[in-house]
PAZANU-679927 format. One line per 3 residues: their letters; for each residue x, y, z of C-alpha. Coordinates in steps of 0.02 Angstrom, whole numbers, plus 50000, padded with zeros to 5 digits. Layout:
a = X,Y,Z  ...
//
This chain:
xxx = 57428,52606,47287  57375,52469,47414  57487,52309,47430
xxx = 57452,52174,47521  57555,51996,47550  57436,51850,47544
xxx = 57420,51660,47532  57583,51592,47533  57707,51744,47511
xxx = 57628,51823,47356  57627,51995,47304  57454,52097,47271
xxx = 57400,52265,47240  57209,52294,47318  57106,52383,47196
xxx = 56922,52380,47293  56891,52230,47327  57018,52135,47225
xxx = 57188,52077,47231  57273,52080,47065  57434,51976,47088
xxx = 57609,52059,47048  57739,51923,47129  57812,51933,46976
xxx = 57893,52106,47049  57922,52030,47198  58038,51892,47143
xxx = 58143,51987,47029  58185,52110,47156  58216,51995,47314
xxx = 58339,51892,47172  58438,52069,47148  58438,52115,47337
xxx = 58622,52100,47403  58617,51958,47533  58703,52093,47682
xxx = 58550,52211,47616  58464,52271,47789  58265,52288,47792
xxx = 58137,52235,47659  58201,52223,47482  58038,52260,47398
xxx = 58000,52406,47504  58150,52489,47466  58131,52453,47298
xxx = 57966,52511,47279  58017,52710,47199  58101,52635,47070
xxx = 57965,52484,47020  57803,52572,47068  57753,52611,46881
xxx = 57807,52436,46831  57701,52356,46979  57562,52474,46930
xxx = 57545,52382,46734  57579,52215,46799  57426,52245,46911
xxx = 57323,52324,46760  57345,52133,46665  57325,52042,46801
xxx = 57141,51964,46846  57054,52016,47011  57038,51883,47154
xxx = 56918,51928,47299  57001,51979,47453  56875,51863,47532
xxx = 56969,51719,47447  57143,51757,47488  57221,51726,47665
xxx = 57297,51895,47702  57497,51901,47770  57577,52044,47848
xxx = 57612,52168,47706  57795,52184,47757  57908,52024,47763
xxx = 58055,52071,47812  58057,52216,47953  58217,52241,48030
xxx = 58156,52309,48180  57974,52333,48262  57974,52508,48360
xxx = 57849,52566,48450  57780,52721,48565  57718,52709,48707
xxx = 57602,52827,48805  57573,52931,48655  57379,52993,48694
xxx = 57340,53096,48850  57189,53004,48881  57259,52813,48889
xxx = 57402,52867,48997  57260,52935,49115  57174,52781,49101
xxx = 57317,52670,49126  57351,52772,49282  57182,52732,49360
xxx = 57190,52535,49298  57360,52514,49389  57268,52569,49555
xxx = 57118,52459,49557  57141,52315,49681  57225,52150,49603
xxx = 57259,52246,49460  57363,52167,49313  57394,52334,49253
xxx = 57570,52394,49309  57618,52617,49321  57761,52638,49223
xxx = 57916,52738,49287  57869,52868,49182  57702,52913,49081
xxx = 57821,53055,48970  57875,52966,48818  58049,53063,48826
xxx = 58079,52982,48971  58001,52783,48917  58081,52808,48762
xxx = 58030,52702,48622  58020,52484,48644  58066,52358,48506
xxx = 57933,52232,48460  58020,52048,48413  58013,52017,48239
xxx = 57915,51856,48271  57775,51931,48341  57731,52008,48170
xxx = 57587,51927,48088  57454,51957,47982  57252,51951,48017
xxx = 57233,51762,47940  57368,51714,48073  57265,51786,48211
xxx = 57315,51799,48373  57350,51636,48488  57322,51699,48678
xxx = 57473,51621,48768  57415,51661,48945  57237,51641,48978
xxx = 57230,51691,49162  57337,51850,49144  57258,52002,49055
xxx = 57301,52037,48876  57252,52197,48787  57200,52249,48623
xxx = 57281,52433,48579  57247,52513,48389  57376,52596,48311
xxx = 57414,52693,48146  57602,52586,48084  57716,52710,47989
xxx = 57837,52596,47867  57992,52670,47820  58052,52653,47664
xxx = 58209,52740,47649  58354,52715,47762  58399,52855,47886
xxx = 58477,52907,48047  58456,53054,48154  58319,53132,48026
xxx = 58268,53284,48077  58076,53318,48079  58038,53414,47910
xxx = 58109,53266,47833  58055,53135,47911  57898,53108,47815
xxx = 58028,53087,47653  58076,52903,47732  57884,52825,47746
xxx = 57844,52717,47621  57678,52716,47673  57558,52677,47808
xxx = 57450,52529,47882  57342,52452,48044  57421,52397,48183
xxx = 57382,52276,48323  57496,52289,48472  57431,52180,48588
xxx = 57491,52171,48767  57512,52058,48911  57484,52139,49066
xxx = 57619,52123,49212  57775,52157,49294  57892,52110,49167
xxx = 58001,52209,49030  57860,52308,48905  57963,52211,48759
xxx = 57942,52029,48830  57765,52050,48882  57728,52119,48706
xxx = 57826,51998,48587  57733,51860,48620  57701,51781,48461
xxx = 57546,51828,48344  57552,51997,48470  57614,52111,48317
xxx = 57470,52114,48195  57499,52221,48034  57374,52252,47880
xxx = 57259,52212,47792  57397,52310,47676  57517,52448,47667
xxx = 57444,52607,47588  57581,52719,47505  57610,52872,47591
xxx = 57525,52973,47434  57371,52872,47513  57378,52965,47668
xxx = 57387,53135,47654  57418,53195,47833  57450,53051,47947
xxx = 57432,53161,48088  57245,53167,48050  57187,52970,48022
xxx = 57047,52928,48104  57073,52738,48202  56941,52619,48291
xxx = 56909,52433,48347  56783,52327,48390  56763,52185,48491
xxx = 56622,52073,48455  56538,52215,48388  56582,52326,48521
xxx = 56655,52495,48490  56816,52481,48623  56922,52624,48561
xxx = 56888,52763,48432  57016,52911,48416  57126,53017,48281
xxx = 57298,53022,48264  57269,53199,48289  57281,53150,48487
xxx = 57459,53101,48461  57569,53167,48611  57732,53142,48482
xxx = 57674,53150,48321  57720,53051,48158  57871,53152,48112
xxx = 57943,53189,48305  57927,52994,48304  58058,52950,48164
xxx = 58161,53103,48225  58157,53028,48392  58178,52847,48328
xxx = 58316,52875,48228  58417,52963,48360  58451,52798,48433
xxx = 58459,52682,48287  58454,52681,48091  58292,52681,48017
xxx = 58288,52539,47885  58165,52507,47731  58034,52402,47805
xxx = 58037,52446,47993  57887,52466,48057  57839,52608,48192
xxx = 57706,52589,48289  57616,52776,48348  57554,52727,48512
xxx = 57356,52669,48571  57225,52784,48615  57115,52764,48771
xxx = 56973,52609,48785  57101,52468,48779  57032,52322,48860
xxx = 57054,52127,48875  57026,51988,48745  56999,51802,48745
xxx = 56981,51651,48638  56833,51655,48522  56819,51858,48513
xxx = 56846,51939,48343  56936,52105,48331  56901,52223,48189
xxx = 57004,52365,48182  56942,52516,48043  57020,52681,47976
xxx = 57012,52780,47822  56956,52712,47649  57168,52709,47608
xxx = 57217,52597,47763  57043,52494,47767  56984,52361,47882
xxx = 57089,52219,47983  56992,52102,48038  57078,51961,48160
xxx = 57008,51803,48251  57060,51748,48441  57111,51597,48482
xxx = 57209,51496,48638  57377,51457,48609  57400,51248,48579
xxx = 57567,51200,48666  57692,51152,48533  57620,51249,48403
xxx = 57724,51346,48285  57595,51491,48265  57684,51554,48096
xxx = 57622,51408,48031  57439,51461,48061  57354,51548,47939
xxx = 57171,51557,47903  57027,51652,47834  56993,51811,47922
xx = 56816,51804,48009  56675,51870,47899
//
């Protein structure tokens, strides 16, 4: 099953190229969430109201997803975590950007992920591809970098790695875009808009092997990075083991696997498509400069053609 949130805050499952509309789910389990409830109600519910979501899309009537102003699947993350340095061949890359002259690009303290450890995303960051991204700082460098998003959708700590794939709800495209420079990883990358997530969230019965999804992007046409999660340097389960060793895992948390090589700058007016599997689709996002004052959640329109 492929959901998707879209227009303003309604639930749909994607079926080709429709969206059959289900908020009826939705709102009946956000109204029996406890208020103290940690993570995404609906994504913890989803074991339990899957078949029921499943006939409320079978009556309802398809709307194009050309007609419908895609959100970020999840609402209500807890946390965004995220990997960094987790392919061989953008850590070498990386390497060689940080010593060109007048570089933006700074070497981290460590290129082992063991010793980075994971970063936390802010929750504001997260959008979906009708927010688009709003570039904040025009004369610095920001990046585009891929990613395959695990969401978890049962609540664990300290899961050990032949389990782990027992608390992912399912999977999506991810956007973690990056401002380069000298300050803390987190700041530079929770600007806001700089978390994209979608077009929806496959199940995990969508995704057989996540350790084998094939991700790419495009800007302006341009083929800028093309990989498989079979590059990981942690893969998908060592990644919730290691995750959860420092924090509890909650229904809705999103974790981000880590960009492969080819990341590269953006700007206003450039149009990002990102691509995968069949299961996880196509996210496509527009560019645009940040307008001072703006509240960029606010923002939503059509993804580019």
């Amino acid at each position: 099953m492929k959901l998707c949130r879209y227009d303003d805050d309604r639930l749909g499952v994607v079926r080709g190229g429709l969206v059959h509309d289900v908020t009826e789910a939705q709102t009946e389990i956000r109204k029996s969430a406890p208020y103290a409830m940690k993570g995404d109600a609906v994504v913890a519910a989803l074991p339990q109201w899957r078949e029921r979501i499943e006939r409320m899309a079978d009556k309802a009537p398809g709307k194009p997803l050309s007609q419908v102003k895609l959100m970020a699947p999840v609402a209500r993350p807890s946390k965004l975590t995220c990997a960094p340095t987790n392919y061989q061949a953008h850590i070498e890359e990386m390497r060689k950007a940080s010593q060109q002259p007048g570089s933006q690009v700074v070497s981290v303290q460590s290129a082992k992920i063991l010793e980075a450890g994971m970063f936390l995303k802010a929750n504001s960051a997260l959008v979906g591809p009708s927010e688009g991204i709003a570039i904040r700082f025009p004369e610095r460098r920001s990046d585009h970098e891929v990613e395959l998003v695990m969401v978890i959708g049962k609540a664990g700590s300290d899961i050990p790695q032949d389990k782990a794939l027992e608390h992912v709800a399912g999977y999506c495209l991810g956007l973690d875009m990056t401002v380069r420079g000298r300050e803390d990883r987190s700041f530079r990358k929770s600007v806001d808009g700089y978390a994209v997530l979608g077009p929806w969230m496959a199940t995990a019965d969508e995704v057989p092997d996540p350790d084998a999804v094939p991700i790419s992007i495009e800007v302006n046409g341009e083929v800028r990075q093309n990989s498989n999660t079979s590059q990981l340097i942690y893969n998908c389960r060592r990644l919730i083991e290691f995750a959860s060793e420092f924090y509890t895992l909650y229904p809705g948390d999103l974790v981000y696997t880590g960009t492969p090589e080819g990341v590269s700058p953006v700007k206003p007016g450039d149009v990002i498509v990102c691509r995968s599997s069949p299961a996880l689709g196509e996210l496509k996002i527009a560019v645009r400069a940040h307008e001072l004052g703006a509240v960029e959640s606010d923002r939503r329109v059509h993804a580019p053609a």
